[in-house]
C-alpha positions in Angstrom: 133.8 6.0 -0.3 133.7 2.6 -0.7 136.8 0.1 0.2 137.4 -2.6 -2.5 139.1 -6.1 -0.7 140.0 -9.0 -3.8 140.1 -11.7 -1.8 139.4 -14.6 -4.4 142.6 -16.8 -4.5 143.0 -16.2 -0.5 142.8 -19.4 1.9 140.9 -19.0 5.0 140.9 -16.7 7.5 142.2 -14.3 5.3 139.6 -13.1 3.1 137.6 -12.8 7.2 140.8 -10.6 7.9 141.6 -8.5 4.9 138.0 -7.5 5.2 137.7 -6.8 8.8 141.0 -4.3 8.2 138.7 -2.3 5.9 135.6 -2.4 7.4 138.2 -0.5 10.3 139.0 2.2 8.0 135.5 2.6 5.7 131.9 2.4 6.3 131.0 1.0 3.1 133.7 -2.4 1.5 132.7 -4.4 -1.1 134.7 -7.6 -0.6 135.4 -10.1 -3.4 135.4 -13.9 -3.1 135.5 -17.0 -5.4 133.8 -19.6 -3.1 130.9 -20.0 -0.7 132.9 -21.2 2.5 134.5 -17.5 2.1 131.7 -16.0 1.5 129.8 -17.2 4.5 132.2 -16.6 6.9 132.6 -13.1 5.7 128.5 -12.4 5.7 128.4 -14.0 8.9 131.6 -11.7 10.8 130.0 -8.8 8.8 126.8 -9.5 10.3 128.2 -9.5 13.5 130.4 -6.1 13.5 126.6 -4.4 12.2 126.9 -4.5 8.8 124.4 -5.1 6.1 125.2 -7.9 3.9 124.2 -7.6 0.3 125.5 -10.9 -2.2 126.1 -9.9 -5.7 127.2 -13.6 -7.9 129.0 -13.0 -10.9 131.4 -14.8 -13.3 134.2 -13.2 -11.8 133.5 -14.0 -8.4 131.0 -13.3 -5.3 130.7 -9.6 -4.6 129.9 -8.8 -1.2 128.0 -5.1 -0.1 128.6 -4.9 3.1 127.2 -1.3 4.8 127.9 -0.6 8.3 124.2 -0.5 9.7 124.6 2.6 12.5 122.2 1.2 15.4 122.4 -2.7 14.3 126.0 -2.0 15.2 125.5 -1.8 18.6 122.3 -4.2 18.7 124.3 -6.8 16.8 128.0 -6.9 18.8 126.1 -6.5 22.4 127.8 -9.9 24.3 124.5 -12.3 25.8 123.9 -11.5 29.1 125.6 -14.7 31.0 124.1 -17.8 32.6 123.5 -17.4 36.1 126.5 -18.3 37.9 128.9 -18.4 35.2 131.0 -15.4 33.6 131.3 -15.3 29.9 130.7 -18.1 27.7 132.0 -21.6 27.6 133.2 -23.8 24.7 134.0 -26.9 24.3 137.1 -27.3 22.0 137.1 -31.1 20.3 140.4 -31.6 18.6 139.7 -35.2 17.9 137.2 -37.7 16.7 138.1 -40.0 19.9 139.1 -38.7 23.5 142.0 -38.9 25.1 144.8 -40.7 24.1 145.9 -44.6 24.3 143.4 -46.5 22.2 141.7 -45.4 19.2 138.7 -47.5 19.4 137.7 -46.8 23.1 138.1 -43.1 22.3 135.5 -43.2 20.1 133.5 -45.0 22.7 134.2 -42.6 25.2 133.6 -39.2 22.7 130.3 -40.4 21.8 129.7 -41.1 26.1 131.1 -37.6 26.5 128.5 -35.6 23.7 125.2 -37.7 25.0 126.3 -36.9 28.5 126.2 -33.3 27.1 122.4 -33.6 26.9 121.7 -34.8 30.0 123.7 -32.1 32.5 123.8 -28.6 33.3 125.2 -26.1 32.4 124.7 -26.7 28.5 128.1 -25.2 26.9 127.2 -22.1 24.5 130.1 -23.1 21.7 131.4 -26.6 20.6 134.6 -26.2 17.8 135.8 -28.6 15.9 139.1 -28.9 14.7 141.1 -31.6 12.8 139.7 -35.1 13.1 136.8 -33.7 15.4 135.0 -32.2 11.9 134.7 -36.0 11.5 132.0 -36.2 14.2 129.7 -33.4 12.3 129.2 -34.8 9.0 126.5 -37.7 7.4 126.3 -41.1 9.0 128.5 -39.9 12.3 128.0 -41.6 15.9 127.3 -38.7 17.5 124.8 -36.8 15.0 121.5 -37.3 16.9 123.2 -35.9 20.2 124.6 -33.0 18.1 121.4 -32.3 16.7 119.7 -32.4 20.0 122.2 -29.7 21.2 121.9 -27.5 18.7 118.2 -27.3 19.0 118.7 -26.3 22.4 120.6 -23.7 21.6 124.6 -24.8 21.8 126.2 -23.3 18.4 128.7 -25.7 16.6 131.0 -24.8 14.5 133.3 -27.3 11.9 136.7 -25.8 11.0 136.6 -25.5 6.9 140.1 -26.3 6.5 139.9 -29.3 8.0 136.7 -30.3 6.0 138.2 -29.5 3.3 141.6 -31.5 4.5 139.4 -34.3 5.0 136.8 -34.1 1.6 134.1 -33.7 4.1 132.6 -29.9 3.1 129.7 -31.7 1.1 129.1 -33.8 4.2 128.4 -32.2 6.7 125.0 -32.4 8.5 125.2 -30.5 11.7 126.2 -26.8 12.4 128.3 -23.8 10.7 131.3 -24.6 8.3 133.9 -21.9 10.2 137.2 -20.3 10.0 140.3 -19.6 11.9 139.3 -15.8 12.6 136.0 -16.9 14.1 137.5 -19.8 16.3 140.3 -17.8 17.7 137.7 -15.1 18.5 135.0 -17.7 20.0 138.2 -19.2 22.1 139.7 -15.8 23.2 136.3 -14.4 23.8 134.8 -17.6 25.9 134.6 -17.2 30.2 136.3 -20.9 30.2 137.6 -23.3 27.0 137.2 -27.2 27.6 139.6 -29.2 25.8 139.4 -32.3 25.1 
C-alpha cells in the first residue's frame, strides 16, 4: 500500500523528514511538493536509501513515486571504501564567505588562499558545506569559482545550504555544486571520519 506524505507548504528539511518517516513504515510513498529545491532533495535522499524515483508535475504540485528498489538498496547506501590512511570521510564545513574573524577584507583574502590551496595538497576533502554567508562563495561571478570547479571535477561534492540561498536571493545564482538541506548536512557532518571548520 502506498504512503501518501503532502509536504507542499513545508520549509526545508521537512518535506526530506516527513518522507524519510514513511519510507520507514511503507515500501511504496508518494510524496507531494510545490517546489524544485524540495523536490531534489527528496529524489536525491530517496535515491540514496534505494528507492526509485519517478517525478509526476502537476498543477497541484510535484508528485514524487518513490519505490524502494530491493538490491539497489543495498548497492546504493554501501559507505565508499575510505582513503588509504584515513577513516571515514572528511568535510570541510565553511560557515562564512571570509575566514576567521577580525577583518572582513583580509578574510576574504585568506578564504580564497584557503580553497586554491585545496587544489594543490593531499588528502582532497570528500565534502565541502556551505552554510550562511559561505553559499556566497558558490554562486556567479564568486572569487573562488574556478578553484571550486576544479574540485568538483576531481571528485570533492559541494553542497550550498537552500535556506541560506534563498535567505540571500542567491538560488538562481548559483554556479557550482548541489542546492542542499538541513537533513542532508546534519547527516554529511554526523556521518564524516573528521569535520573542518572554518
Amino acid at each position: 500500500m502506498t504512503k501518501l506524505v503532502d509536504c507542499r507548504g513545508l520549509a526545508c528539511p521537512q518535506p526530506v523528514i516527513q518522507t524519510k518517516k514513511a519510507m520507514a513504515e511503507a515500501e511504496t510513498v508518494m510524496t507531494i511538493v510545490d517546489n524544485d529545491t524540495a523536490k531534489m532533495n527528496v529524489s536525491r535522499m530517496a535515491g540514496k536509501e534505494g528507492y526509485a524515483v519517478e517525478v509526476e508535475e502537476k498543477d497541484a504540485g510535484i508528485y514524487l513515486h518513490l519505490t524502494k528498489a530491493g538490491a539497489l538498496s543495498e548497492q546504493t547506501t554501501a559507505p565508499a571504501p575510505p582513503t588509504e590512511g584515513r577513516v571515514g570521510r572528511t568535510v570541510v564545513f565553511i560557515p562564512s564567505d571570509g575566514m576567521g574573524r577580525g577583518d572582513d577584507e583580509l578574510g576574504g583574502i585568506l578564504i580564497r588562499s584557503f580553497l586554491y590551496t585545496l587544489n594543490e595538497v593531499e588528502p582532497l576533502p570528500d565534502t565541502i558545506v556551505f552554510v550562511n554567508a559561505g553559499v556566497k562563495l558558490t554562486v556567479e561571478d564568486s572569487l573562488v569559482l574556478e578553484d571550486l570547479q576544479f574540485l568538483e571535477q576531481r571528485g570533492v561534492e559541494i553542497l550550498a545550504c537552500g535556506t541560506c540561498l534563498g535567505h540571500f536571493g542567491l538560488k538562481e545564482k548559483v554556479a557550482i555544486g548541489e542546492i542542499s538541506n538541513m537533513y542532508t548536512i546534519a547527516e554529511t557532518l554526523l556521518g564524516a571520519g573528521k569535520v573542518v571548520a572554518l
